[in-house]
TIDRENDREN-978130 format. One line per 8 residues: number of its first residue (from 1); for each residue x, z, y of N, C-alpha, C. Coordinates in steps of 0.1 Angstrom, whole numbers. Last residue first. Layout:
NUM	X:Z:Y:X:Z:Y:X:Z:Y | ...
***
This chain:
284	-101:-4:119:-90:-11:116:-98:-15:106 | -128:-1:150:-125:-2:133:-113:-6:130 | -116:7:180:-124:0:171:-119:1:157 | -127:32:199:-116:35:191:-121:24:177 | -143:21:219:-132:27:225:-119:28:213 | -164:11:207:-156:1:212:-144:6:222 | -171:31:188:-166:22:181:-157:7:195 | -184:50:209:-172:52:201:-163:39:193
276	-207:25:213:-195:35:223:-184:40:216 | -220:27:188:-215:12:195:-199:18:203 | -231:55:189:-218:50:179:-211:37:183 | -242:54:210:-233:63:213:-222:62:202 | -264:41:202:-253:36:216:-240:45:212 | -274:53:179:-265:40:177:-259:33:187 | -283:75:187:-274:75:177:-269:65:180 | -301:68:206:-294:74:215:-282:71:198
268	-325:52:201:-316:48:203:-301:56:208 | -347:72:207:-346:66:193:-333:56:189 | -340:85:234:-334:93:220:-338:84:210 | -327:57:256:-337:67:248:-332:71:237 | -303:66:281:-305:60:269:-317:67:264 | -288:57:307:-299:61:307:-303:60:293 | -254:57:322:-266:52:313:-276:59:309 | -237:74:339:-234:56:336:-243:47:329
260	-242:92:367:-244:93:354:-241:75:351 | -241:89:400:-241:101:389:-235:98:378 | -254:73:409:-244:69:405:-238:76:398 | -281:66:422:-272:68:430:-257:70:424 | -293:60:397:-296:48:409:-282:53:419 | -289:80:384:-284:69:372:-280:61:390 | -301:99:396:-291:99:393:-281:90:387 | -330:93:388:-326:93:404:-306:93:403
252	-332:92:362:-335:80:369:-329:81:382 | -329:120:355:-323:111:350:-318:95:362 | -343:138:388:-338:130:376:-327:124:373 | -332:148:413:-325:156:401:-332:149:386 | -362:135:428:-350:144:430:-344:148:422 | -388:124:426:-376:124:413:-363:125:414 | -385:120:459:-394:119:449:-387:112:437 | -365:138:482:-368:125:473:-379:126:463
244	-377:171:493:-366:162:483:-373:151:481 | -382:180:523:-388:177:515:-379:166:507 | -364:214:537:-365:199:540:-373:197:525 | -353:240:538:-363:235:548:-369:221:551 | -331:246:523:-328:233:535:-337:234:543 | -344:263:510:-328:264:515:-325:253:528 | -362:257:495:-361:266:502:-353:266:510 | -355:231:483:-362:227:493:-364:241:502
236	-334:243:464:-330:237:474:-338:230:486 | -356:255:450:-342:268:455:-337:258:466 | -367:237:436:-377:239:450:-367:253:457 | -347:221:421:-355:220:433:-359:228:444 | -323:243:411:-337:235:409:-338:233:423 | -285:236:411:-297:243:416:-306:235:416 | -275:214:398:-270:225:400:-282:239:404 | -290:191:375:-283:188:389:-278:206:385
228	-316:173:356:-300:177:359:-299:180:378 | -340:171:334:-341:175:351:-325:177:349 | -348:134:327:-340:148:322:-339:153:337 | -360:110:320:-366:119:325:-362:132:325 | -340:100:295:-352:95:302:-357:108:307 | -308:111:286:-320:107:280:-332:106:297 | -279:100:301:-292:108:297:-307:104:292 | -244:99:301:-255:93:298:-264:105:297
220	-208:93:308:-222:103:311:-235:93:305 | -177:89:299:-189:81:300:-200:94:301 | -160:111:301:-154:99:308:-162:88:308 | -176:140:316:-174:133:306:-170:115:312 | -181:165:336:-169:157:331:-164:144:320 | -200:173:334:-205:166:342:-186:159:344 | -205:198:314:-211:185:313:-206:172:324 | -181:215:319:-181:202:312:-188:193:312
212	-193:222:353:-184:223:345:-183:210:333 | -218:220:362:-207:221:372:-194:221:367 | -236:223:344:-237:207:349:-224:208:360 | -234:249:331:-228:241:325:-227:228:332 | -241:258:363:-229:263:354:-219:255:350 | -270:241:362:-260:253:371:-244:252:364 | -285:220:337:-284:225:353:-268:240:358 | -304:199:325:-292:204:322:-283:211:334
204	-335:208:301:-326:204:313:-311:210:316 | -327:178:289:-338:182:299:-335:196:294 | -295:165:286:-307:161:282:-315:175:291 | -262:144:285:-275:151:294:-290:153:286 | -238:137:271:-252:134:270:-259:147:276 | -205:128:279:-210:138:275:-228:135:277 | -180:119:255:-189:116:263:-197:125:262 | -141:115:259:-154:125:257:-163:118:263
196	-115:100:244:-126:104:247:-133:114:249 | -80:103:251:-90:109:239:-106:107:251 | -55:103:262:-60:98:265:-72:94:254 | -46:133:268:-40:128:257:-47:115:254 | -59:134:292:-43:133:295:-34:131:282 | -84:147:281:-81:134:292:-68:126:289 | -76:171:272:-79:163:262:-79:146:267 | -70:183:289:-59:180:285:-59:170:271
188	-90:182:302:-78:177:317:-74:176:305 | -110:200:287:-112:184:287:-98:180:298 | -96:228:290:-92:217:279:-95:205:278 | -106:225:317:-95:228:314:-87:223:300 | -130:230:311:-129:221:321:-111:220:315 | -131:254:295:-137:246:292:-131:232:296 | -124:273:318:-116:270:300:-118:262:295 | -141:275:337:-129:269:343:-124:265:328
180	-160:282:323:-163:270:332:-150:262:336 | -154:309:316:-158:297:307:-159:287:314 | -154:328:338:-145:322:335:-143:309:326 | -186:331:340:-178:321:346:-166:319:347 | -180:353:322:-189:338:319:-187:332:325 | -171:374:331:-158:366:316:-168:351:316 | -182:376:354:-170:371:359:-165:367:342 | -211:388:332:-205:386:346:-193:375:347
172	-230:387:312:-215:390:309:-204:389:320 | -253:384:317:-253:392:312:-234:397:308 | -255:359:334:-251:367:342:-248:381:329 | -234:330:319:-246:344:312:-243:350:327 | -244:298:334:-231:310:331:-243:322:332 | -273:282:328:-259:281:337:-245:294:328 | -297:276:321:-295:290:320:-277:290:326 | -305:255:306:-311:256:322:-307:270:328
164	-290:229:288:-288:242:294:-295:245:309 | -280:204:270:-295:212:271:-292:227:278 | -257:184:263:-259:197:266:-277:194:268 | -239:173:234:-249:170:243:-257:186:249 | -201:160:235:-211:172:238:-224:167:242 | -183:143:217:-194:143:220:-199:152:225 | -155:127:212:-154:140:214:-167:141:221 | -130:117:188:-138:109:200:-148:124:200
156	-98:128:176:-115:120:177:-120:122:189 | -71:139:176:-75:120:180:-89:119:177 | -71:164:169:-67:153:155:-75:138:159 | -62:174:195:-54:174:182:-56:164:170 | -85:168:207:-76:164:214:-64:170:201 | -105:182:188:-109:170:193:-95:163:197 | -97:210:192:-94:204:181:-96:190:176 | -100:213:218:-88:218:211:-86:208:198
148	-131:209:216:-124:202:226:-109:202:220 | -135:233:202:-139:218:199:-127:211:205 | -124:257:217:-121:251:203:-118:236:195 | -143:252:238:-131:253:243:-119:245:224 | -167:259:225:-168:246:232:-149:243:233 | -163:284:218:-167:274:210:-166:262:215 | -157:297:245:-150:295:230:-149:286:220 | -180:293:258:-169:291:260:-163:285:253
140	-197:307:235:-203:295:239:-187:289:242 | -185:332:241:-186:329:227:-191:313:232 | -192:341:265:-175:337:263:-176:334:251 | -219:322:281:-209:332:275:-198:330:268 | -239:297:292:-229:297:285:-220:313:290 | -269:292:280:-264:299:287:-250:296:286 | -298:287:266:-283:274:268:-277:284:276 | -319:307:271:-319:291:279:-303:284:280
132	-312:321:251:-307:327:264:-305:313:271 | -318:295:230:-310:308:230:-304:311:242 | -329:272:238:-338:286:229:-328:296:230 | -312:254:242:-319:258:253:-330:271:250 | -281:247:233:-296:249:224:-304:256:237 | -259:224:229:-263:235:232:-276:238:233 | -236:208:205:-246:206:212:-250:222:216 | -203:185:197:-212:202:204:-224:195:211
124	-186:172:178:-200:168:183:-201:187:184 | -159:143:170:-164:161:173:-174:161:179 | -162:120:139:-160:127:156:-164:142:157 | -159:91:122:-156:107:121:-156:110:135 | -180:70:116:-170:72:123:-170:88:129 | -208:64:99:-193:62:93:-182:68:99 | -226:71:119:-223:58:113:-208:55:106 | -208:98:123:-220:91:133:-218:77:129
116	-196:129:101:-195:113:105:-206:110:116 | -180:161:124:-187:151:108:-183:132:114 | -176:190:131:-177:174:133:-179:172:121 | -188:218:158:-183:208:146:-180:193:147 | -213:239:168:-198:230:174:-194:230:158 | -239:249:189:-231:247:175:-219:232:176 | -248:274:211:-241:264:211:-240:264:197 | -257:298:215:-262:287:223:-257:275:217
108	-254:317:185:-249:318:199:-256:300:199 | -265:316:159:-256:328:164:-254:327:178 | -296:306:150:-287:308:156:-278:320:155 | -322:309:146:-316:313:133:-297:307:135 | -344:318:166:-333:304:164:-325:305:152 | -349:345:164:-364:330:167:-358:322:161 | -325:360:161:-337:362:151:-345:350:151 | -314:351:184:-305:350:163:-315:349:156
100	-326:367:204:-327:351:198:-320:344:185 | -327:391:197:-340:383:196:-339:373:192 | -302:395:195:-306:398:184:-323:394:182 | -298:393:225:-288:391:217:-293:390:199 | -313:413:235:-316:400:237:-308:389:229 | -295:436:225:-316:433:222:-316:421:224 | -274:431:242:-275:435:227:-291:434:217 | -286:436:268:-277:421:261:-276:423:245
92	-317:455:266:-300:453:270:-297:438:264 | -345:445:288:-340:447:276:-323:447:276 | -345:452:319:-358:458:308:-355:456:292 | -312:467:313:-320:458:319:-335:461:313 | -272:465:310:-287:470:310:-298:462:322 | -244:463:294:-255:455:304:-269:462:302 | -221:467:296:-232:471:287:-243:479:292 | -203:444:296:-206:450:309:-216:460:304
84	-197:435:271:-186:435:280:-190:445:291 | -207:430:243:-212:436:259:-203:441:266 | -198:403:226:-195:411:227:-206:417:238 | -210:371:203:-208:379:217:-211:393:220 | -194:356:174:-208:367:182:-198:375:196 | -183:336:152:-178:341:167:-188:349:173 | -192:320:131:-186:338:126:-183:343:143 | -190:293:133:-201:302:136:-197:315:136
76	-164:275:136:-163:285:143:-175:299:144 | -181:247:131:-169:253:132:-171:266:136 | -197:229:103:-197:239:115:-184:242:117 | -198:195:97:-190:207:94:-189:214:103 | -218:166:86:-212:176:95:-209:192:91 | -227:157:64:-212:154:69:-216:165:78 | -256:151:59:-246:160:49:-233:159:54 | -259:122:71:-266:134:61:-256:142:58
68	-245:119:107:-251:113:91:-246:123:82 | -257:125:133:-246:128:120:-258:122:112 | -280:128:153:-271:123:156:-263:122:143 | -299:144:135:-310:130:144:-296:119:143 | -290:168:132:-299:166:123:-300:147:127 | -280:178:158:-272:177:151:-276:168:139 | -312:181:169:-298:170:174:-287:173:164 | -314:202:154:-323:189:154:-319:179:161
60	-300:223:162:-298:219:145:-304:205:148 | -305:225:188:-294:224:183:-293:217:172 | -338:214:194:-328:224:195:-319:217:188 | -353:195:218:-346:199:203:-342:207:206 | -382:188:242:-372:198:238:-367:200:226 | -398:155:245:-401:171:240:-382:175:235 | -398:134:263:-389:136:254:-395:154:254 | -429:109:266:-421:120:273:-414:125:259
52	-443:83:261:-432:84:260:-421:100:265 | -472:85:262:-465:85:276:-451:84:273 | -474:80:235:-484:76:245:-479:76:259 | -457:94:217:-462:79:214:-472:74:226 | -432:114:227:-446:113:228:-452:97:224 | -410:123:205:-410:114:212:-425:115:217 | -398:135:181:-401:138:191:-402:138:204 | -389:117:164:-378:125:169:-382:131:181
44	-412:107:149:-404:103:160:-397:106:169 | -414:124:132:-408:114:124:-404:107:137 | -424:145:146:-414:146:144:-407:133:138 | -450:132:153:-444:138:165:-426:141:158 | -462:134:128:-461:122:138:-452:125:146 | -464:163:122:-455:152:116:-454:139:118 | -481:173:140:-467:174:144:-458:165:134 | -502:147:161:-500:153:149:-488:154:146
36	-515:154:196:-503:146:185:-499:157:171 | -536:150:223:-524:155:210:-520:153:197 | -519:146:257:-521:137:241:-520:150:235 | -508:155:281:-520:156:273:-524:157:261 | -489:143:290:-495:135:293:-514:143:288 | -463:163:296:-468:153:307:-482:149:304 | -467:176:270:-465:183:282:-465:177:295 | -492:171:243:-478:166:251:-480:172:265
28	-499:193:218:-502:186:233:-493:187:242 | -497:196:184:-491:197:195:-496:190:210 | -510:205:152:-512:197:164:-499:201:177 | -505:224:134:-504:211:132:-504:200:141 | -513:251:136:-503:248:135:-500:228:134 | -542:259:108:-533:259:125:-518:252:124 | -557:246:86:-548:252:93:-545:250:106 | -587:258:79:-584:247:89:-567:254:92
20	-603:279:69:-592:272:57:-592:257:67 | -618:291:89:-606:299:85:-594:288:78 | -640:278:115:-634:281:102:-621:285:99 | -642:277:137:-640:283:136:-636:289:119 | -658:249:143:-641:252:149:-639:265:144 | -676:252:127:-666:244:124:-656:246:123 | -689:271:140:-688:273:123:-677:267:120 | -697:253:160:-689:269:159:-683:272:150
12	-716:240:148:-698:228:155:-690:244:155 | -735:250:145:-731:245:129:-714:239:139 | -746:255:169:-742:268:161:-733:261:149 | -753:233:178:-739:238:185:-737:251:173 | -775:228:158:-763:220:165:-750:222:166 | -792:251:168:-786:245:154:-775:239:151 | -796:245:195:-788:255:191:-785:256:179 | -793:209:200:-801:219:194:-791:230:190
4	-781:185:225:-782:194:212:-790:206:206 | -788:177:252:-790:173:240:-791:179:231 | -801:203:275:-787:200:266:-797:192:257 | -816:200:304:-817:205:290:-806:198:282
***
């Protein structure tokens, strides 16, 4: 027999079911469970307070976390992607194209600019995993290509943090994986003018982009627990027939074998990455 009296349970109904309870306020963490009040959860840059797991930013909220207030300067947003191939599908590239503008208040995967990071002027792309999962397209390309351009022209120090699980748009065929090589191609020249780049990993950062710029940077770093590599997992446990390491294509697993140069948490990720800049290009 139940403790409680149908009185009981009828008045907890009433509870949960009341109208003037808003919604929206809670969140439940994706490793651990917990749930967490969202303005707890954001004052800690979105951090789990109990297991520590790193919940997914977008674009503006790394740009928001990394720059100081009010300095950074978009570059390039007016650039929109064309239909090259006019692409069809259960939705075309032009629908899908106009969904995510609409959720992300985005124009394209990527935002690229510069500003300050503790005082010290630099170029900062990040790519947004809400828009066609980080994909990279010839507008993404572009933007990134630009940065870099304009990084290796006026001597700053040159940051990309990627978030991409979506590799080169198949929506735009052979012009998206041309971006890999354009990309790659301006960091050789941004290299060779002996200019920084660092580039920050974060969950998840895979195909395309991890084959291309990300995985060129002359310091690599990632946040804790980030899925990186080329192809997921279990494409490559199909493939081999064989059973992957345990925390295959982490942060962690990659740091140990050699991948990547540092493992940073996001409450600290601003002020390594400014230390870093500042001990390649020190204060006069």
């Amino acid at each position: 027999m139940s403790p409680f009296s149908e009185k009981t349970r009828a008045n907890a109904v009433r509870i949960v079911k009341r109208r003037d309870i808003p919604e929206g306020l809670w969140t439940k963490c994706e490793q651990c469970g917990e749930i967490i009040y969202n303005k707890t959860l954001e004052e800690d840059l979105k951090v789990c307070p109990k297991c520590d797991y790193h919940f997914t930013l977008s674009a503006p909220e790394r740009v928001a976390q990394l720059m100081d207030e009010d300095t950074f300067k978009e570059m390039d947003r007016d650039l929109h992607s064309a239909d090259p191939l006019s692409f069809k599908g259960p939705k075309s590239y032009l629908m899908k194209l106009k969904e995510d503008r609409d959720a992300t208040g985005m124009t394209d995967a990527v935002i690229t600019g510069e500003g300050l990071m503790n005082q010290r002027r630099l170029a900062l792309g990040v790519t947004d995993s809400r828009f066609i999962m980080g994909s990279m397209g010839s507008v993404v390309g572009e933007r990134l290509t630009r940065l870099i351009e304009h990084a290796t022209k006026k001597k700053l120090p040159l940051i990309i943090v990627s978030g991409s699980g979506g590799g080169a748009r198949m929506y735009e065929g052979m012009l998206s994986l041309m971006q890999m090589a354009k990309t790659s191609q301006a960091l050789a020249k941004h290299h060779e003018a002996k200019q920084l780049f660092i580039s920050v990993l974060t969950n998840p950062t895979m195909a395309g982009i991890m084959a291309s710029f990300a995985s060129l940077g002359d310091l690599i770093v990632a946040e804790p627990k980030a899925l990186i590599g080329f192809t997921g997992p279990r494409v490559i446990e199909q493939t081999i027939r064989q059973k992957l390491p345990d925390g295959f294509q982490t942060s962690e697993f990659l740091l140990e074998h050699g991948m990547i140069d540092n493992i940073i948490h996001r409450r600290q990720m601003k002020a390594a990455l400014s230390q870093l800049v500042d001990f390649f290009y020190p204060p006069l």
